[in-house]
Phi, psi and omega in degrees: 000135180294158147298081203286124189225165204251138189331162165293301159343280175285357149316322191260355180282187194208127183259164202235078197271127158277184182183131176260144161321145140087338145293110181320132169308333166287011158226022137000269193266046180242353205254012174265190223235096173278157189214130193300184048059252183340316189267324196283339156292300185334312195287321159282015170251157159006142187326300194312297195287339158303315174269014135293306164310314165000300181263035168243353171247189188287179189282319204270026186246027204276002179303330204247355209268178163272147192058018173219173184197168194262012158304303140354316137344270184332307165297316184297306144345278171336317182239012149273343180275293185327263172349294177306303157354278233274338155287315196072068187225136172308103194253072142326127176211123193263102187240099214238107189276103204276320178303304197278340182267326198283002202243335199230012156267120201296104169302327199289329219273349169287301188297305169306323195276337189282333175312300195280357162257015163078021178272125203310114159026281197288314190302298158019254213285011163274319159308320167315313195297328176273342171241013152302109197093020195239136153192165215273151207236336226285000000 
């Protein structure tokens, strides 16, 4: 059996939660932002130095940029869940409020429950694999 592990990219990353005025709390957490080591000061500093970095980051950070929103995102989502319905195919989704979870969740008591609701091995453990070394920062 192979070795499940999460891109090297996002091994290195560090998450950076923003928040917009003016945005319902329930898509809170649909709106954070990984931002590389290299990048997360940038982001915190003034519009100029935001728009330099800007075109260092991915596509999929678009929640946060000037002149994008994360609809898209959403819609993307929206019709991968739509589609798995409509195939009768297994979906899985991780959806992670990194302020309220990574400092007060027992994790092994995470692992036991994903075990015990029959979620397959390998997903297991690309979720473990993503919150080994994470703690919330915010």
């Amino acid at each position: 059996m192979g070795e499940e592990r999460n891109p090297t990219r996002v091994e290195r990353e560090v998450h950076h939660q923003t928040t917009k005025e003016g945005r319902p709390q329930l898509l809170r957490q649909l709106r954070g932002n990984y931002t590389s080591l290299s990048t997360k000061q940038g982001l915190q500093q003034s519009a100029p130095e935001r728009d330099a970095v800007d075109p260092h980051l991915r596509d999929q950070l678009a929640g946060f940029r000037k002149n994008r929103s994360c609809t898209d995102q959403i819609t993307t989502l929206r019709i991968i869940l739509e589609q798995s319905i409509e195939w009768n195919s297994p979906l899985y989704i991780n959806f992670i409020d990194y302020e309220k979870v990574f400092d007060s969740l027992d994790r092994p008591a995470l692992w036991k429950l994903l075990r015990h609701y029959g979620i397959p091995v390998k997903i297991t453990n690309l979720i473990k694999n993503s919150y080994e070394g994470m703690a919330y920062t915010g």
